[in-house]
C-alpha positions as a printed NumPy array, in Angstrom:
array([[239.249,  15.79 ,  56.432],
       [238.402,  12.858,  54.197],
       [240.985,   9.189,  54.239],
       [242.626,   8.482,  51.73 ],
       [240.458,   5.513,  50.752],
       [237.615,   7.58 ,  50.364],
       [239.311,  10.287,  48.467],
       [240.614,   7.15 ,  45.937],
       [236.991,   5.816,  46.077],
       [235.523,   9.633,  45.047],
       [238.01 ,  10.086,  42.257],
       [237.073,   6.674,  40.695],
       [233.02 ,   8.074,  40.677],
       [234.307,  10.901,  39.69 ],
       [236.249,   9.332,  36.76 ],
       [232.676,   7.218,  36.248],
       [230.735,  10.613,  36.128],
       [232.937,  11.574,  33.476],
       [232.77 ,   8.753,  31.519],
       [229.055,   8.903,  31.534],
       [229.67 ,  12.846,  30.128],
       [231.692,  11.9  ,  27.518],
       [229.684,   8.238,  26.425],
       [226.344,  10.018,  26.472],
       [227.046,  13.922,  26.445],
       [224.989,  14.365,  30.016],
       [224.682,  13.058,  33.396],
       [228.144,  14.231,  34.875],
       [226.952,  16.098,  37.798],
       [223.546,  13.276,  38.689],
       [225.811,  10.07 ,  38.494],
       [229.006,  11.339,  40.028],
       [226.737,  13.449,  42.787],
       [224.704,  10.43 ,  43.906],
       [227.494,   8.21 ,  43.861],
       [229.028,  10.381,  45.868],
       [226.258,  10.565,  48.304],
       [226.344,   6.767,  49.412],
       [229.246,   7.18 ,  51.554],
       [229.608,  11.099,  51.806],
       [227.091,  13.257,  52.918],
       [224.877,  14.612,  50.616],
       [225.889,  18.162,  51.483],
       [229.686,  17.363,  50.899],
       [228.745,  15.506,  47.513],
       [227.463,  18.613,  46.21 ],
       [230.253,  20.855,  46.709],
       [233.252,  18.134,  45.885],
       [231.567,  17.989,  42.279],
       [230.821,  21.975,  41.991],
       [234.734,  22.657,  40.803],
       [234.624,  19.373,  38.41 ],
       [232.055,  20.523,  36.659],
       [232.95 ,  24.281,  36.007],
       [236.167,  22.801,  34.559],
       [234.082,  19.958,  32.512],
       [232.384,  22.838,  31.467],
       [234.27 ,  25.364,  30.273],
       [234.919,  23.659,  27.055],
       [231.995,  24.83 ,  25.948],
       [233.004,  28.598,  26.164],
       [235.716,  27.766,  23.379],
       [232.811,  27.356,  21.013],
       [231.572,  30.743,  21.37 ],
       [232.959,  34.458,  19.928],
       [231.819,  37.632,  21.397],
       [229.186,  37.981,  18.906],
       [227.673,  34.671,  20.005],
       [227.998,  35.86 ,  23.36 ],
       [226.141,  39.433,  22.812],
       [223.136,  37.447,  21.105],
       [222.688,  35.026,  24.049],
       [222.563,  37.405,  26.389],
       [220.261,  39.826,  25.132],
       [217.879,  36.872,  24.664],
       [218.244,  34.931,  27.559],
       [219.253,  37.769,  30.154],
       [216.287,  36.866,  32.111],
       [216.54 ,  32.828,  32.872],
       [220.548,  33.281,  33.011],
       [220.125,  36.176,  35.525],
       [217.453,  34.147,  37.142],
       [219.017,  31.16 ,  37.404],
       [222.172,  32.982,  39.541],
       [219.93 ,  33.956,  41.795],
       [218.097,  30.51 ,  42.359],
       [221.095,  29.45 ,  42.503],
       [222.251,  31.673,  45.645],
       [219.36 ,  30.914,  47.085],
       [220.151,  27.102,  46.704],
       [223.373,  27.223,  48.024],
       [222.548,  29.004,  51.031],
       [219.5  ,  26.719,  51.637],
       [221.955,  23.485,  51.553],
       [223.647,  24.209,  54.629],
       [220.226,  24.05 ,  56.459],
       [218.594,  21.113,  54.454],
       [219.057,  18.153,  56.929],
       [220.878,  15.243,  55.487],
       [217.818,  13.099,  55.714],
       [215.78 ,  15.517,  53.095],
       [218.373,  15.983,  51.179],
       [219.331,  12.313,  50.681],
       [215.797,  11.502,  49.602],
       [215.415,  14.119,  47.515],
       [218.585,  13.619,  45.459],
       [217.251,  10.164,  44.875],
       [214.281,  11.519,  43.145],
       [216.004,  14.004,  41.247],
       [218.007,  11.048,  39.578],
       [215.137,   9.43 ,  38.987],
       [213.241,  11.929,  37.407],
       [216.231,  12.734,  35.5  ],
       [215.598,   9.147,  33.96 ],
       [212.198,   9.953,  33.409],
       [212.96 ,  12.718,  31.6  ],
       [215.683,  11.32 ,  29.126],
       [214.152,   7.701,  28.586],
       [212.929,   8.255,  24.806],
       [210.686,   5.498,  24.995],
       [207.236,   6.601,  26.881],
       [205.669,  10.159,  26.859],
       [205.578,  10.718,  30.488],
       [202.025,  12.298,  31.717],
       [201.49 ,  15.705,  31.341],
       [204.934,  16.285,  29.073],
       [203.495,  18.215,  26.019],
       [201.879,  20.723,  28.035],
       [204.728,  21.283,  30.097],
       [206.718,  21.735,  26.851],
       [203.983,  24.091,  25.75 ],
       [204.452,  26.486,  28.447],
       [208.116,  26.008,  28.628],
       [208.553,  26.989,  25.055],
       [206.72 ,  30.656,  25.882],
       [209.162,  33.052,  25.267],
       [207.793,  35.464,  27.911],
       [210.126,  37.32 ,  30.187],
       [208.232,  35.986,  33.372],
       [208.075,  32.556,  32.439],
       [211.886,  33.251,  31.695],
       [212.289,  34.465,  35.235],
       [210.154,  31.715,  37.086],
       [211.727,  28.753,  35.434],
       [215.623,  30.12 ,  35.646],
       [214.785,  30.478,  39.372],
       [213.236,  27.52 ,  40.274],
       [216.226,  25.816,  38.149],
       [218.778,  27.745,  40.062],
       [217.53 ,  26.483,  43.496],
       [217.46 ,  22.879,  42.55 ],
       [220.709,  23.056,  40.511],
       [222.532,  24.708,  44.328],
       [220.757,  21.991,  46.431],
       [221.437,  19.461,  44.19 ],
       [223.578,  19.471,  41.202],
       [220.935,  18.575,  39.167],
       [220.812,  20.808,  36.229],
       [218.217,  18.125,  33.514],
       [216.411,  20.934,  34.096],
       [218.289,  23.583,  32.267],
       [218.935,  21.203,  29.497],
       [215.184,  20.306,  29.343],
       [214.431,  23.907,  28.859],
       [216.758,  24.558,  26.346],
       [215.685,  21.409,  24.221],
       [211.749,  22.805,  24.397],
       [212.384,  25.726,  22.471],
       [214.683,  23.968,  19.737],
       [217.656,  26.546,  19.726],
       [220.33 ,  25.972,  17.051],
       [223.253,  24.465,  18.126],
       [225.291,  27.49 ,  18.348],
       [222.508,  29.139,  21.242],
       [222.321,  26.19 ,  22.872],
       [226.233,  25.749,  23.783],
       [225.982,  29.648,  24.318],
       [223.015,  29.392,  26.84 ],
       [224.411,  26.323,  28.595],
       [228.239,  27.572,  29.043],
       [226.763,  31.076,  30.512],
       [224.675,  29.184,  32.687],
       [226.604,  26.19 ,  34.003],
       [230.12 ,  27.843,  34.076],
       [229.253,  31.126,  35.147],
       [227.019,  29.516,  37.477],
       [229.338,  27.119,  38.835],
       [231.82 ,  29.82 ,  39.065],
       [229.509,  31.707,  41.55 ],
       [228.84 ,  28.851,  43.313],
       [232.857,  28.705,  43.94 ],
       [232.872,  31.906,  46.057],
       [229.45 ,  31.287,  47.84 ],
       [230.757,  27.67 ,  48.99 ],
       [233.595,  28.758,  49.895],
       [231.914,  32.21 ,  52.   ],
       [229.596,  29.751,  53.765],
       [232.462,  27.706,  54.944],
       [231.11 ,  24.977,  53.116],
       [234.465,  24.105,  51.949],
       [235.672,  23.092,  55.454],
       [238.048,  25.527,  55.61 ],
       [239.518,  24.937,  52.342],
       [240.071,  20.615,  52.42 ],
       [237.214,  20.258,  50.534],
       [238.073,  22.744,  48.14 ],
       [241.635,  21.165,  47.528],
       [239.773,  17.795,  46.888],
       [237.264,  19.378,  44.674],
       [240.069,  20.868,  42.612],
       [241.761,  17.306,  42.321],
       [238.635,  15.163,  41.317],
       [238.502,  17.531,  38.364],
       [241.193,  15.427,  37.483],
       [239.504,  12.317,  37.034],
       [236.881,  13.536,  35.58 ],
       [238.424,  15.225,  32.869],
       [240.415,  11.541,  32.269],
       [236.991,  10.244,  32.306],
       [234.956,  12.568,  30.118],
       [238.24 ,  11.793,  27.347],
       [237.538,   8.087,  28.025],
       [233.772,   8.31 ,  27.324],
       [234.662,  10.344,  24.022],
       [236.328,   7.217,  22.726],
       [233.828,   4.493,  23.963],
       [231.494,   6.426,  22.687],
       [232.535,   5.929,  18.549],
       [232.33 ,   1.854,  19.249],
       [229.028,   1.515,  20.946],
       [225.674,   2.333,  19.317],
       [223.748,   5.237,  21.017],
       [220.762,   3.301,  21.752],
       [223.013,   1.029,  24.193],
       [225.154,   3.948,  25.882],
       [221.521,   5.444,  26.816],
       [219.847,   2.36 ,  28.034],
       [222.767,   1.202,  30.272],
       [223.087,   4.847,  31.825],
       [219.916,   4.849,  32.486],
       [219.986,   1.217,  34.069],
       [222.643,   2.119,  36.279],
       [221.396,   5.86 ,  37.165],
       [217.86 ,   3.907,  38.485],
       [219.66 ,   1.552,  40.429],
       [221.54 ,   4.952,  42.117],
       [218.237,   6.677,  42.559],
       [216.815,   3.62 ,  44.104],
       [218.976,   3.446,  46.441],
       [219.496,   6.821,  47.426],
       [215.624,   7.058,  48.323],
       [215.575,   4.17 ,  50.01 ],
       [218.851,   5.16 ,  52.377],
       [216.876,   8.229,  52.758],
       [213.241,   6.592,  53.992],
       [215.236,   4.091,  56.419],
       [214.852,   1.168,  54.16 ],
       [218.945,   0.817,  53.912]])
């Protein structure tokens, strides 16, 4: 069972998570889940934010009409299907990943995440990866949906997903269809499998997960509105800022330096 100050002190990252959703449009899950992890185990950081983001997220399924849905699925079938199961497998593998991994490792997800959305430098080896990513192959389908499932349950981390969907320049209707089916149905799985594991600590965690949605939701309206007074360029350069700092620290908790 978690105090009371540190249930105040989650819903305020929480609230900062969503305000980093709304501002910039990504970086819920990364900010609020290594936040999170600085005073709450890495393990319990994941699964408070899985029930936060599947309501953050299913907005998106608003946008869609069965149509929409029908042509989504028959083209992406393979990375969503994929991705479930990577995503099973994740989950499962996160209540054997040792704290001291998994504390490291979230610290260089968050920093490759910046990597990945700075706009300023061409990181090494970026076109070709975009190259193969933008094969429209059923096995290259499968392979990257699974290994984005696996890191997405271990970690929250879903840049990858979003990278994927940006290399092959969908129109903006496909994209919002690929991403809800993904990250809400997804999350939605996740749900049950957390709470089949015991992950949810025999439901606590599950009641707090269900009340941080709260915040977020506050936060995500907040970051709407700061978001039409502040020019893009500054939103994405202070996010960033702030998400290195996080990353920083979280690897160097994880190595013994703090």
């Amino acid at each position: 069972m978690l105090s009371t100050t540190t249930l105040v002190l989650a819903g305020f990252v929480v609230l900062f998570g969503g305000l980093v959703k709304g501002t910039v449009g990504f970086g819920y899950a990364i900010a609020s889940t290594a936040l999170l992890a600085v005073f709450l185990s890495p393990s319990t950081a994941v699964v408070l934010m899985i029930v936060p983001m599947l309501v953050a997220n299913v907005s998106l399924v608003r946008d869609l009409d069965r149509e929409e849905i029908s042509r989504c699925l028959e083209r992406f079938w393979p990375y969503v299907l994929s991705a479930m199961v990577g995503t099973a497998l994740g989950m499962v593998l996160l209540d054997f990943v040792r704290t001291s991994l998994l504390t490291p490792a979230l610290g260089v997800f968050t920093l490759a995440y910046v990597a990945v959305k700075q706009p300023w430098l061409v990181l090494p080896g970026e076109r070709a990866v975009a190259r193969y990513c933008v094969r429209r192959d059923t096995s290259v389908k499968v392979v990257l949906g699974l290994l984005s499932g696996v890191i997405f349950g271990l970690s929250n981390v879903a840049v990858q997903v979003v990278a994927y969907l940006d290399s092959i320049d969908l129109d903006r209707s496909t994209f919002v269809g690929v991403l809800a089916m993904i990250l809400v149905g997804v999350s939605g799985l996740r749900v049950g499998m957390a709470w089949t594991f015991g992950l949810y600590d025999g439901g606590d965690l599950l009641l707090y997960s269900i009340g941080l949605s709260v915040p977020g939701l506050v936060g995500v309206r907040l970051g709407g509105r700061l978001r039409r007074v502040t020019s893009e360029r500054t939103q994405l350069a202070a996010v960033l800022i702030l998400l290195s700092v996080i990353g920083v620290r979280l690897l160097a908790a994880g190595v013994g330096i703090l």
